[in-house]
C-alpha positions in Angstrom: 0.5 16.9 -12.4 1.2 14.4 -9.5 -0.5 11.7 -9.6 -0.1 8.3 -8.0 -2.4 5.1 -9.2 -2.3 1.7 -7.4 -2.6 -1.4 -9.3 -2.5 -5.3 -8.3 -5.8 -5.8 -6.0 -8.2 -8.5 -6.6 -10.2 -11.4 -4.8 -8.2 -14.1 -3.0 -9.0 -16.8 -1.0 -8.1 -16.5 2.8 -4.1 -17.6 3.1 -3.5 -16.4 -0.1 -0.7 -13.5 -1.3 -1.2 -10.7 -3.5 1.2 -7.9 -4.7 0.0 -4.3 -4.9 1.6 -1.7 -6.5 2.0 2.5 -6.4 3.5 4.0 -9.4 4.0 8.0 -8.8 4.3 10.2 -11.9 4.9 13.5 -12.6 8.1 13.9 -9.5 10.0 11.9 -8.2 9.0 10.4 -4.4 12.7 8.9 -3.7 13.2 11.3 -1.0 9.7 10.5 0.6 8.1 8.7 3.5 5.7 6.2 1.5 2.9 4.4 2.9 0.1 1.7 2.2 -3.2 2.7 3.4 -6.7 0.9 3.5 -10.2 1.5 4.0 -12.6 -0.9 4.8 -16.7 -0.7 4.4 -17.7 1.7 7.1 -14.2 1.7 8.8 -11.7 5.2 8.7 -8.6 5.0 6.5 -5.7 3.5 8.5 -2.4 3.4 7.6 -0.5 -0.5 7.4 3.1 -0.1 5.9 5.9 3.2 5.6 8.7 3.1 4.1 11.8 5.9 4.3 14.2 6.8 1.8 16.6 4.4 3.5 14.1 1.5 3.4 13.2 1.7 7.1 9.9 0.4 7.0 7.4 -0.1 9.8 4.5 -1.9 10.0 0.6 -2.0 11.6 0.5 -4.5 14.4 -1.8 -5.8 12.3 -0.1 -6.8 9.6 3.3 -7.0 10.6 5.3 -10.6 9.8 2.6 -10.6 6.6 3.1 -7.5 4.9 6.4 -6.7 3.0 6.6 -2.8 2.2 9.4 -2.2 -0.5 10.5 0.2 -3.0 11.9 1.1 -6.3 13.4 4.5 -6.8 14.0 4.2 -9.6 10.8 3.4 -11.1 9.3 6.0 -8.8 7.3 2.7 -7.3 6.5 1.4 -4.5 5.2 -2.1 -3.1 3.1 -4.0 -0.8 3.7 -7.6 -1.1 0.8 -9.1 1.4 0.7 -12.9 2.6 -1.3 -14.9 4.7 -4.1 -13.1 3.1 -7.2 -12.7 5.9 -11.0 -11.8 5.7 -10.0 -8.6 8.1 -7.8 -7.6 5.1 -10.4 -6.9 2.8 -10.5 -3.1 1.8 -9.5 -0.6 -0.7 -5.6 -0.1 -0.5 -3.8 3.6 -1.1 -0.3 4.7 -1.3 1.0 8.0 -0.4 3.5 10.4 1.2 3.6 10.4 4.9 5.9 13.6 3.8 3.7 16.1 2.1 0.2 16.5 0.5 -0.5 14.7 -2.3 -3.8 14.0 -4.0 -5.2 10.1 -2.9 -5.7 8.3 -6.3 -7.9 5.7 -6.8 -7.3 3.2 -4.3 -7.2 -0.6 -5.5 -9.1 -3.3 -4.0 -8.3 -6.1 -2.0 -11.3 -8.9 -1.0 -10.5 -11.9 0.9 -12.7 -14.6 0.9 -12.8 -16.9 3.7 
């Protein structure tokens, strides 16, 4: 079963870094277009960070210069290393495959305080 489960959210104080994580099981994603989604209260799902099978990454106007997108084959993993932490930033995060379906897992949360 494919499954993929975030990890590495929490509450921060505004300027402050955290690392979130995406660990895909059950195939491997190496070939995939990866992203980092959020969702804030109210707000539609956007999409922040991709990430090709080359490391090509691009990034939400939004978060671009704070956001680092990365990626470990190998572990099947991949990463959203987030800086300069704002209120605007608090949401739940998501990975998945810009390339084909896959179910959404649970999402991890992110709250900034200001």
């Amino acid at each position: 079963q494919v499954q993929l489960v975030e990890s590495g959210g929490g509450l921060v104080q505004a300027g402050g870094s955290l690392r979130l994580s995406c660990a895909a099981f059950g195939r491997s994603f190496s070939r995939n277009v990866m992203g980092w989604y959020r969702q804030a209260p109210g707000k539609l799902r956007e999409l922040v960070a991709s990430i090709n099978r080359f490391s090509i990454t691009n990034y939400a106007d939004s978060v671009k210069g704070r956001f680092t997108i990365s990626r470990d084959n190998a572990k099947n993993t991949v990463y959203l290393q987030m800086n300069r932490l704002q209120a605007e930033d608090t949401a739940v995060y998501y990975c998945n495959s810009l390339t084909d379906y896959v179910p959404w897992g649970q999402g991890t949360q992110v709250t900034v305080s200001s």
